[in-house]
C-alpha positions in Angstrom: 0.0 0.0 0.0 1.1 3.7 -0.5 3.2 5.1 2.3 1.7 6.6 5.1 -1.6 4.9 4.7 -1.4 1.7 6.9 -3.1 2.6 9.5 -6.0 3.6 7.2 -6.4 0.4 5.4 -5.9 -1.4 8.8 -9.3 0.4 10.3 -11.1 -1.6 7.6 -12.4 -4.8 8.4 -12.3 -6.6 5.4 -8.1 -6.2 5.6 -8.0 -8.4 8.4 -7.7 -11.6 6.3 -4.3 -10.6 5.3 -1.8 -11.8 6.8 0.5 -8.9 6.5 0.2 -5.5 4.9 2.9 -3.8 4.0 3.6 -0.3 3.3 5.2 0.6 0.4 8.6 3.2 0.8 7.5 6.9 0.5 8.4 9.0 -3.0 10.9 11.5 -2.0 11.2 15.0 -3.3 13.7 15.1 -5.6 13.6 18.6 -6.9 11.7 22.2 -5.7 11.2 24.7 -8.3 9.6 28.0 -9.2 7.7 29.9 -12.1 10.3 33.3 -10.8 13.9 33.2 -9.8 13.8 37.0 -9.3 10.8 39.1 -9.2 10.2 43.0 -9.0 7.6 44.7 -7.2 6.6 48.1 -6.3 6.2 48.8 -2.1 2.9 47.3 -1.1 2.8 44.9 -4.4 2.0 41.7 -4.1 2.7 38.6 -6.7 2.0 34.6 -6.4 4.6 32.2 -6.7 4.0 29.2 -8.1 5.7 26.2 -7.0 6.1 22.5 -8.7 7.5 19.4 -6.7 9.3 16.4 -8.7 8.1 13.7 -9.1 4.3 14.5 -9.3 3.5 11.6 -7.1 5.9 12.2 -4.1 4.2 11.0 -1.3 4.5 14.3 0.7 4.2 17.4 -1.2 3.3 20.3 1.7 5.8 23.1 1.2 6.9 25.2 3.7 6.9 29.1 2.5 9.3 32.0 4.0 10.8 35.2 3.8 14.4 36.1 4.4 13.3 39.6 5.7 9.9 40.3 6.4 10.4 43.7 7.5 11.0 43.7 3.1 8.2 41.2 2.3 5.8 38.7 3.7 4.7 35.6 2.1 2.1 33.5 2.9 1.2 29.3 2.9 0.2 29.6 -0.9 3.0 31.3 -1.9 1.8 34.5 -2.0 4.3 37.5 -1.9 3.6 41.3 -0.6 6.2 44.0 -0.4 5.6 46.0 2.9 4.6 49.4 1.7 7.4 51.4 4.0 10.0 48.8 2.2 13.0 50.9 0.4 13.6 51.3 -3.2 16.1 49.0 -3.9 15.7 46.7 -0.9 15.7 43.1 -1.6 15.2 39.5 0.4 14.5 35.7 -1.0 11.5 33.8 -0.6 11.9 30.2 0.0 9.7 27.3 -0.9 10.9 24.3 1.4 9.8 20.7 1.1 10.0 18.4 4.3 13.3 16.6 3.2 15.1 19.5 2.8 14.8 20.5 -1.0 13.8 23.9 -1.9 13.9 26.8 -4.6 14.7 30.6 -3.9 13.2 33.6 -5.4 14.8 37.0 -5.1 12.2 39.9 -4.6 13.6 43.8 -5.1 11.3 46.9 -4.5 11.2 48.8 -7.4 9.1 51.8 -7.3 8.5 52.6 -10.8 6.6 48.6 -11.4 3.4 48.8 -12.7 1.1 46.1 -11.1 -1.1 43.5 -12.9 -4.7 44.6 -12.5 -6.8 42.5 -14.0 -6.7 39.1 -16.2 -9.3 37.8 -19.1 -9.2 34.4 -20.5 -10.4 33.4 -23.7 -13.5 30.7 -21.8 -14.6 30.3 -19.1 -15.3 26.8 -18.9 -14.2 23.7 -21.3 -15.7 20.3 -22.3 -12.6 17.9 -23.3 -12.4 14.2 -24.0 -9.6 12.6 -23.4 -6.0 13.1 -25.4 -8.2 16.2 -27.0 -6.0 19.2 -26.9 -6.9 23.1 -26.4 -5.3 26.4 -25.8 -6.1 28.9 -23.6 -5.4 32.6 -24.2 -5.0 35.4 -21.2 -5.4 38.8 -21.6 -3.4 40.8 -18.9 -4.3 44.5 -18.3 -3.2 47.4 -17.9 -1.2 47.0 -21.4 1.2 48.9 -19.7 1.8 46.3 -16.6 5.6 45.6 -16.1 5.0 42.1 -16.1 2.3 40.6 -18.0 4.5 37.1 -17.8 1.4 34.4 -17.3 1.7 31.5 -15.2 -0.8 28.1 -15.7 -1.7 25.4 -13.7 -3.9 22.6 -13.3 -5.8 21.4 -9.8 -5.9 17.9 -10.9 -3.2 16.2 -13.3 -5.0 13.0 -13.3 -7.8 14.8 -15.3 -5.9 17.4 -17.6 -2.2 18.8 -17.5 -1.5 22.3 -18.5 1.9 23.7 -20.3 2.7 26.4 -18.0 4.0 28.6 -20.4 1.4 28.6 -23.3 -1.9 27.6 -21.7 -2.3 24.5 -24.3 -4.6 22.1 -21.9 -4.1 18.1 -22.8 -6.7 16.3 -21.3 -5.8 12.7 -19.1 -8.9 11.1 -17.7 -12.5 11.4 -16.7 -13.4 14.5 -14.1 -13.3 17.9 -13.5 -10.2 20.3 -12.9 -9.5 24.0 -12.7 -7.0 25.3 -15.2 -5.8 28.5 -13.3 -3.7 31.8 -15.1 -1.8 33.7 -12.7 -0.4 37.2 -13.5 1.6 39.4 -10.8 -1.1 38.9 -7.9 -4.2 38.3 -9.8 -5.5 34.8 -11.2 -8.6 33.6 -12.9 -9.9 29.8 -13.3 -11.4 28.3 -16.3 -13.5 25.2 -15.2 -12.5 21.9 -17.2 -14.8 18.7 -17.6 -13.2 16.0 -19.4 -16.1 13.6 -20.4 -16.6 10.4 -21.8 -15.6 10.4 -26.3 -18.6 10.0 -28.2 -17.0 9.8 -31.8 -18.3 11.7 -35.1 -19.7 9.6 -37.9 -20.4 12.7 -40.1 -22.0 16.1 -40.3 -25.1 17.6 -42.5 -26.2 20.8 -43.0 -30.2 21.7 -42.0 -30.0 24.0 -46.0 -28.4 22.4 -49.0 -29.9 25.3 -50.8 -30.0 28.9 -50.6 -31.0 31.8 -52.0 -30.5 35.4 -50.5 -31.1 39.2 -51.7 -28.2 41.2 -51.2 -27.4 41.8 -47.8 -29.4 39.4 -46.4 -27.9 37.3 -43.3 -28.4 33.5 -43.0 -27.7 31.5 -39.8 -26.3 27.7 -41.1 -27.0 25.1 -38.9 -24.8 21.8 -38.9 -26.7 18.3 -38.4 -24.4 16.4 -36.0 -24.3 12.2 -36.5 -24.6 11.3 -33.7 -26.2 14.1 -32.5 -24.0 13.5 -29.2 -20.7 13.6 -30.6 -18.0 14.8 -28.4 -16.1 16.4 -30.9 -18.6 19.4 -32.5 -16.0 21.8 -33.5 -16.2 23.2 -37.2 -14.2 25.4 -39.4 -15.8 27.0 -42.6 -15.4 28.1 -46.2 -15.8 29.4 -49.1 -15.0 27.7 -52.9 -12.8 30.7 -54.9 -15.5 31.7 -57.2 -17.6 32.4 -54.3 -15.5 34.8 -52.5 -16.9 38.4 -52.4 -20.4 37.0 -53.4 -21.2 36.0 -49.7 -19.2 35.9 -46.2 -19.5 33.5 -43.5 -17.8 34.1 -39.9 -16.5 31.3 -37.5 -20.1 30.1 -36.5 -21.3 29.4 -40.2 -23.7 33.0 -40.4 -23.8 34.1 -44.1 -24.2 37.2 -45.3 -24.9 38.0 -49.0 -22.6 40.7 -50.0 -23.2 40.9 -54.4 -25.1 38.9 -57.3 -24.0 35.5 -57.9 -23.3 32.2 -56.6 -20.9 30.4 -53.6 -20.5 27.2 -52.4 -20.2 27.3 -48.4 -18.4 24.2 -46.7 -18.8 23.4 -43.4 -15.4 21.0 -42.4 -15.7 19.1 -39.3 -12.7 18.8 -36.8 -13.0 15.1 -36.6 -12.6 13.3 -39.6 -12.6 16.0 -41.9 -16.1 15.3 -42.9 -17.7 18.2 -45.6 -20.8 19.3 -45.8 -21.8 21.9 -48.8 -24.5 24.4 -49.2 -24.7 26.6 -52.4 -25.8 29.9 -52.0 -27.4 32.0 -55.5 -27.5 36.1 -54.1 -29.6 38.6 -56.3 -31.2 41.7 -55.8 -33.5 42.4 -53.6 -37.4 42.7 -54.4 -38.7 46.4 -54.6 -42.5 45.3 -55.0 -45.1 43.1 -56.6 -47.3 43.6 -59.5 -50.4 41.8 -60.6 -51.9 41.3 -64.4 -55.4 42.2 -63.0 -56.5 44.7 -60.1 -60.5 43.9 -60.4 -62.6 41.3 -61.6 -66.4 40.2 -61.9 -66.8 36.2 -61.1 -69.6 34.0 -61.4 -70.1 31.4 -58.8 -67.5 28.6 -59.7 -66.4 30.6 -62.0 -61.9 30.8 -62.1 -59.8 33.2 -63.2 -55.8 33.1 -63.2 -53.7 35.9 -61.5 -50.1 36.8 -62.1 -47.6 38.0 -59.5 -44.3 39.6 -60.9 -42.1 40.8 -58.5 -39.5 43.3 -59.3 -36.7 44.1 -60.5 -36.3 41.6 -63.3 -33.0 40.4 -61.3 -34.7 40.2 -57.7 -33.4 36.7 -56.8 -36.3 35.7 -54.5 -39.3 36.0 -56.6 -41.6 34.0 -54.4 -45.2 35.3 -53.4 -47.8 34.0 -51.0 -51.3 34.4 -51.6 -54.4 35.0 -49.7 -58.3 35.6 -49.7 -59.9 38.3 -47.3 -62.7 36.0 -47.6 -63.0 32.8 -48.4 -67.0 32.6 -48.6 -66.7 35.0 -51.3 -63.5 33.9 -53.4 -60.8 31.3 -53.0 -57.5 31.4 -54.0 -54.8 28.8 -54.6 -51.5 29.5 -56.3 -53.1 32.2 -58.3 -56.2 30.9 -59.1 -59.3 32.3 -58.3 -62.7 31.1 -57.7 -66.2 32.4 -57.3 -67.7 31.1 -54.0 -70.6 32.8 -53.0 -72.1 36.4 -53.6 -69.9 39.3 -52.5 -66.5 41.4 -52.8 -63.4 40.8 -51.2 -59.6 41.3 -51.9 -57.3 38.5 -53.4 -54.0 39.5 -52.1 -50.1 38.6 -53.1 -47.3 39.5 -50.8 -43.8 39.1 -52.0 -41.6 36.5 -49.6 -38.6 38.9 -49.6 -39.5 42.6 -48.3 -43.2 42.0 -48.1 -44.7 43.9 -50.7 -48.2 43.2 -51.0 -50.5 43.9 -54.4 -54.4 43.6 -54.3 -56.7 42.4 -57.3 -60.4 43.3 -55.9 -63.1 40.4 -56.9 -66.7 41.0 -57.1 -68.6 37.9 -57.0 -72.2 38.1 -58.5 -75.4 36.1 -57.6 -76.0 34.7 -53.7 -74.3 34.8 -50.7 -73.0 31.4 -49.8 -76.6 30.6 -47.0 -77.2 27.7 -45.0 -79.7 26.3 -47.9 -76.4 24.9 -49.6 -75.3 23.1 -46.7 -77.6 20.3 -46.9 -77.3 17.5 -44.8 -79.1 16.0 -42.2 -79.0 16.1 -38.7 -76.3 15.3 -35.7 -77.1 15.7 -31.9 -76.5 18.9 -30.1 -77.3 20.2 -26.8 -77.9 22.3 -24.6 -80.2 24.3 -27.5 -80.2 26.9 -26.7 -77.0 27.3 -25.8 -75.4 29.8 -23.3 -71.4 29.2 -23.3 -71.0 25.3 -24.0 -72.6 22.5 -26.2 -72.0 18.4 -26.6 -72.2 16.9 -29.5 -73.1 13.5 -30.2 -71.8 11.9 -34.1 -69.7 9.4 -35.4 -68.8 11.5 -37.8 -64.9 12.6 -37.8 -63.3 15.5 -39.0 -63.7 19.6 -38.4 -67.0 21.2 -36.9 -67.6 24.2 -38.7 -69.9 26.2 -37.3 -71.5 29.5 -39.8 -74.0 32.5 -39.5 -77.0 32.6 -41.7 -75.5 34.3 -44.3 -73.0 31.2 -45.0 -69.9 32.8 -43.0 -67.9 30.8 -41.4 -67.1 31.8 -37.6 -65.5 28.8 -36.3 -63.3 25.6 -37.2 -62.9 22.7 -34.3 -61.5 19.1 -34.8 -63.7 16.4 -33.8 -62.2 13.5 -32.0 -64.6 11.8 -30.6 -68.5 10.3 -30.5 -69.4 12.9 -27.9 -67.2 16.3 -27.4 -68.0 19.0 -25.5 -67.4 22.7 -27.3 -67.1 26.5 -25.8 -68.6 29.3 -27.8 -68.9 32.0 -24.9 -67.4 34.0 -26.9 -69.6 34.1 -29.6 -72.2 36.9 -30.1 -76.2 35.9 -29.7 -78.1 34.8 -32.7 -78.5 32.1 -34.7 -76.3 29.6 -36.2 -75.1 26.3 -38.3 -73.1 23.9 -37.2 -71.9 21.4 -39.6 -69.8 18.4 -39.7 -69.4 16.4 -43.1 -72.6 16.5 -44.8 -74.6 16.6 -41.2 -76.1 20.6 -39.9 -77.7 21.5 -37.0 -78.9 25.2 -36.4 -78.6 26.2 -32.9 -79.1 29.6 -30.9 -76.5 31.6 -28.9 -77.8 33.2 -25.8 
């Protein structure tokens, strides 16, 4: 067993079927050393010196801190350093840093007056996920710019999880767990939180938009489809082929922006495995409005005419429109057709996709309103009747209640589920109505 734990392992019952248990020789010290051999400060500065014991398993690692002079400097049990403020410019004393065999490293502090101090320090995260043998490197910024010593020092509170090069912040992760990777600078210091967790590897990557097309200077947020989804290793890099450079932009996290007319290829690469993913972008102009081939019309019931959105300019690259009926009892429309419903006049309406830009046609639809003597049907059940805020219905019948005014409008859509549904109308105004389901009506009153 380790030295020094015997009498640990001997408290435990289940060690007393051995016959002996012995203690393995403790791991000496072999060497003592520190991130400073010589440090300035200004009086009343303060700086932490950091200390690293050889091997990195030595059995007893406690160090033992002190100060030649501390009428000159103090230091305290983690290494710590501050200059008195009534020390002398000029005046100088070592700090030690003592193992318990014996082994130690020196550090020689001078007061210098003129030292500007290390205020503050800013590191590039915050936190890290890791798997392990996955390297990354930290960045510190130390301010004021004009500090004397903007020297940075790292370290990591568990090497069995992740070791950090002391020098340049590159982290290497070891094993499973969680460990601080702390930057020191003069007297301040700043922790990024590391978990190294289990590797889930990358299989390959998609992208959510294989195709694109933008207006100039339009934005575009890309978003990578991970397999699996719970890879461990999400990082991506992007670019663009040659042709497409200057025709679009895309920043670190795979946002485009559409910067002239033409066309790009955008690649999304993936750490691991080099796996591609592509999405070609086409830019154009932007729309500037929509016109139609006919602002009014007299219909027939049933009766169809075609309308024609052009959006403008000739180059707008998104030429899309949606279309739209301001009522549907009157006229219906469906990709540009129009038909006659019921008697009437209403608006037919086109809105461009990109910018918005809406034309009108109006439509006057002669003969009848759309009534309740073309709903036919016979009868479900339906009760309370009349009804105050809430009615049942009893049908087999599956599919949407609609219920309609007299004159054929339609005030309400609800999806029937099952043989016997309870529905709300409080909201509905007194008078009479239809409700219809199928070819089945009921008329019903509203309190």
């Amino acid at each position: 067993m380790p030295a020094g734990c015997k009498s640990k392992y001997k408290a435990h019952s289940e060690f007393g079927a051995f016959k002996t248990i012995k203690e393995l020789p403790p791991v000496e010290v072999t060497t003592v050393t520190l991130n400073k051999s010589s440090l300035k400060l200004n009086a009343g500065g303060s700086a932490i010196l950091i200390a690293t014991v050889n091997p990195s398993d030595a059995t007893n690692k406690k160090l033992t801190w002190k100060s030649s002079n501390t009428s000159i400097a103090d230091v305290d049990a983690n290494g710590k350093v501050t200059v008195k403020a009534s020390a002398a410019n000029g005046a100088s004393c070592d700090i030690t840093a003592t193992a318990n065999n014996g082994k130690n490293a020196v550090c020689k502090i001078t007061v210098d007056k003129s030292i500007k101090p290390v205020s503050s320090i800013a590191l590039s995260a915050s936190e890290l996920t890791m798997y392990p043998g996955q390297k990354k490197k930290l960045t510190a910024k130390v301010l004021p710019n004009n500090a004397t010593d903007k020297t940075v020092t790292w370290t990591s509170s568990k090497l069995s999880v992740a070791t950090v090069n002391p020098k340049t912040g590159e982290i290497t992760a070891v094993g499973y767990g969680e460990a601080d990777i702390t930057a020191y600078a003069g007297s301040k210091s700043i922790v990024c939180k590391l978990t190294v967790s289990y590797y889930t590897p990358l299989n390959g990557i998609s992208l959510e938009e294989s195709d694109l097309v933008l207006s100039e200077g339009e934005e575009k947020q890309l978003i990578v489809k991970f397999n699996p989804i719970i890879a461990s290793n999400q990082s991506i890099s992007w670019s663009i082929n040659k042709a497409g450079k200057g025709v679009v932009m895309v920043d670190s996290k795979g946002k485009i922006k559409a910067l002239k007319e033409g066309e790009a290829e955008v690649t999304a690469t993936s750490e691991e495995g080099g796996y591609k993913a592509t999405c070609k972008v086409k830019v154009g102009a932007k729309a500037k409005g929509v016109n139609l081939n006919i602002y009014a019309m007299t219909l027939n019931r049933k009766q169809t005419i075609k309308l024609v959105a052009t959006v403008w300019p000739s180059n707008a690259v998104n030429k899309s429109v949606r279309w739209n009926s301001s009522n549907n009892q009157v006229a219906t429309v469906e990709n540009g057709t129009v038909t006659g419903v019921g008697g009437g006049d209403c608006e037919i309406i086109a809105t461009s996709v990109d910018g918005g830009f809406v034309a009108t046609c109006k439509i006057h639809v002669t003969g009848p309103a759309l009534g309740i003597s073309e709903l036919g049907g016979s009868a479900f059940k339906l009760y309370p009747n009349p009804v105050i805020s809430s009615f049942t219905i009893e049908t087999g019948e599956r599919g949407i209640l609609h219920i309609y005014k007299l004159d054929g409008s339609l005030v309400r859509s609800i999806r029937i589920n099952s043989d016997k549904q309870r529905i709300c109308i409080k909201d509905l105004k007194s008078g009479v109505y239809v409700a219809k389901i199928g070819s089945k009506i009921v008329q019903f009153i509203k309190k």
